[in-house]
C-alpha positions, 0 to 999 in steps of 0.5 A: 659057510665060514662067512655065515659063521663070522656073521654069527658071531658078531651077531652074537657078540653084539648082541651080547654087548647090547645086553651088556650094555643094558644091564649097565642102563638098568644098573645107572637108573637104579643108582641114580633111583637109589642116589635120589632116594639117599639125598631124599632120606638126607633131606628128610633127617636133616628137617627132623634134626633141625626140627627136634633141635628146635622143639628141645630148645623151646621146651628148655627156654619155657622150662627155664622161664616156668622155673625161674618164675615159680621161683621168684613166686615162691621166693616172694610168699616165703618174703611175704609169709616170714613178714606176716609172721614177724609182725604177728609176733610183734603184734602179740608181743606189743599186746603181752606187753601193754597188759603187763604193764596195765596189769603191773600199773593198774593199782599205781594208776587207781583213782584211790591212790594218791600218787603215781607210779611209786 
């Protein structure tokens, strides 16, 4: 009888060590799931990083370039409108002035009078 008792409870207990240690399985998988989902994760947010990285650095480069170039464009019809205006002016000025004097030396110029310019 005492046998059978010292039976049992090795049975027991091995049994008991074997649940144990299938708990501890259950629980390393579930580690090594949750290791393997972790690194996954990681993977995953690094490419996003790297990707939201690259598409930022783009936009930049392009924004630079698209201001850089309306402001050369800018620049240049300022240029060519400043230049338009001061030959206009110019122009008219030059006009005022060839009337002027036509207007001041016509009566000098006449082919009545005798003498020119006096």
């Amino acid at each position: 009888m005492i046998a059978a008792t010292y039976v049992l409870v090795v049975v027991a207990a091995v049994t008991v060590i074997a649940i144990i240690a299938v708990i501890v399985t259950v629980i390393s998988v579930i580690a090594v799931i949750v290791t393997v989902v972790a690194a996954i994760v990681t993977v995953v947010a690094v490419i996003t990083v790297i990707t939201v990285i690259a598409v930022i650095t783009v936009i930049a480069v392009v924004t630079v370039i698209a201001v850089v170039a309306v402001s050369v464009i800018v620049t240049i019809t300022i240029a060519v409108a400043v230049a338009v205006a001061v030959a206009i002016v110019i122009s008219v000025i030059g006009i005022i002035v060839a009337v002027v004097i036509i207007i001041v030396c016509h009566g000098k110029i006449s082919p009545y009078r005798y003498h020119l310019f006096y």
